[in-house]
Structures are given as structure tokens and as C-alpha cells.
VEXDREN-2710 file (C-alpha; in Angstrom, 1 decimal):
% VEXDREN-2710
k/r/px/py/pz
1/UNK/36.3/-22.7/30.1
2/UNK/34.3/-20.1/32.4
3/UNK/34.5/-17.3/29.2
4/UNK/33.3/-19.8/26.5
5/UNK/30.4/-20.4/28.5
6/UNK/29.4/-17.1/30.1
7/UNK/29.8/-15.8/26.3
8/UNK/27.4/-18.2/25.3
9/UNK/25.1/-17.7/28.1
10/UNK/25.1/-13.9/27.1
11/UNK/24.6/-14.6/23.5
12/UNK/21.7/-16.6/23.9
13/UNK/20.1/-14.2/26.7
14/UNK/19.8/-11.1/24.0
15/UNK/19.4/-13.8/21.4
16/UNK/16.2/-14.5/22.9
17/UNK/15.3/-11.1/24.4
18/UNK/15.4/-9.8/20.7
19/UNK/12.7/-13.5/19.7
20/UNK/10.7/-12.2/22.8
21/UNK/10.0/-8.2/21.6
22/UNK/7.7/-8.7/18.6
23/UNK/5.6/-11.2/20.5
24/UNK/5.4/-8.6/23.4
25/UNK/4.3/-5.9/21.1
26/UNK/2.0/-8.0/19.2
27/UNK/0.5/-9.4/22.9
28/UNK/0.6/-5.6/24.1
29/UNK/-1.3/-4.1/20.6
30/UNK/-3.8/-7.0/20.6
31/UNK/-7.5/-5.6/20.7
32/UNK/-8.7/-7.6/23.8
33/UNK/-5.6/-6.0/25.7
34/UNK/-6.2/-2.4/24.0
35/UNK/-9.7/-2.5/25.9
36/UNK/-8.0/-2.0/28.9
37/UNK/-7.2/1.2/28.4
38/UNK/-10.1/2.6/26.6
39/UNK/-11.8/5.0/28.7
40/UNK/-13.3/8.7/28.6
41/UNK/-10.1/10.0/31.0
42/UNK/-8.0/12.5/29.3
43/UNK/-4.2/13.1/30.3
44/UNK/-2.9/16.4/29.7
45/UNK/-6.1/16.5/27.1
46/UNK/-4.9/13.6/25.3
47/UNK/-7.1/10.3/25.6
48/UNK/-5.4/7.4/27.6
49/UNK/-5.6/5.0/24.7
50/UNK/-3.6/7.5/22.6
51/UNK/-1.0/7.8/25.2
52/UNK/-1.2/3.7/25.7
53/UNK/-0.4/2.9/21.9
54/UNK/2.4/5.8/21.3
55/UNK/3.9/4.9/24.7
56/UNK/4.1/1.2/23.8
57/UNK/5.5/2.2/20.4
58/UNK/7.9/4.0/21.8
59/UNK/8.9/1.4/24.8
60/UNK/9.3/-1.0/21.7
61/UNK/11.6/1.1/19.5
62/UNK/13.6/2.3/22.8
63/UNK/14.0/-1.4/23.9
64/UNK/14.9/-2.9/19.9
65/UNK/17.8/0.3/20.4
66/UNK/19.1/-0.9/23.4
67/UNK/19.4/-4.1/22.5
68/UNK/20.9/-3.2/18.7
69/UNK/24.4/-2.8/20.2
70/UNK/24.8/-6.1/22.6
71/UNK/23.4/-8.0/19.7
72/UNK/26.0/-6.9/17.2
73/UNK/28.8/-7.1/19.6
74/UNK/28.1/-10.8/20.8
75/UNK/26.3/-12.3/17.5
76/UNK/28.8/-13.4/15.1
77/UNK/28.7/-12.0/11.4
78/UNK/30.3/-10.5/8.9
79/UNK/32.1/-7.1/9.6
80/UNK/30.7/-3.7/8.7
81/UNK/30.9/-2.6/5.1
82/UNK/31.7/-6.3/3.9
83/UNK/29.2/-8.4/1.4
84/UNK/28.6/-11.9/2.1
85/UNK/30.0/-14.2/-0.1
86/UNK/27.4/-16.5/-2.9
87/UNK/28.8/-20.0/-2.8
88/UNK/27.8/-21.4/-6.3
89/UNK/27.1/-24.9/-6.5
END
């Protein structure tokens, strides 16, 4: 009984990590929020609102890849290579 529900605990806490991610990166791309970080500082010569948007693009990517593989191994689907089948009717 503990393994049905600790599976379904887990499914539902990438489940919703994965819902979350877009509304982060919308929130953390929003103008009012970019404003933040517009300044005249340079890093390395490379303005901080340049590093702010690549390193949230990239934070965003890297966190949609790390949680790729828990999703696939705990969401249930069709296996790999297979086509889904069109019920008619």
C-alpha cells in the first residue's frame, strides 16, 4: 500500500514541477522583473541584463532536462517507437 502511494506522491511532485517551469520563466522574463537587473555594470564586459536573460534561459533548459527523465520514467504512456492508437467512432 506504502508503494502505490509514494508512486503517486512522486508522480504528482514532477507532475507539477514540470506545470510550475513555464510560469517561472514567464514570471522571471516579465519586464517589471527584467528592470531589476538593468544597470550600467558590466561583468567580464558583458552587461548584467545580458548575463540575467541567457542565465535564466539556460537555468530553464537545464531544469526542463533534468526533469525529462523522472517524467518519463513515472508518467505513464505509450512505449518508445510505438503510435498511439485512433479509436473510430
Amino acid at each position: 500500500m506504502t508503494g502505490v502511494r509514494d508512486s503517486g506522491l512522486r508522480r504528482r511532485k514532477y507532475r507539477d514541477a514540470a506545470l510550475v517551469l513555464p510560469f517561472a520563466g514567464v514570471f522571471l522574463l516579465m519586464p517589471p522583473f527584467i528592470r531589476i537587473f538593468v544597470s550600467e555594470g558590466n561583468v567580464a564586459g558583458i552587461p548584467t541584463i545580458i548575463l540575467y536573460l541567457f542565465g535564466v534561459w539556460f537555468a530553464l533548459i537545464l531544469c526542463a532536462w533534468l526533469l525529462a527523465r523522472p517524467l518519463r520514467d513515472v508518467m505513464p504512456g505509450e512505449a518508445e517507437g510505438s503510435e498511439p492508437e485512433i479509436q473510430e467512432g
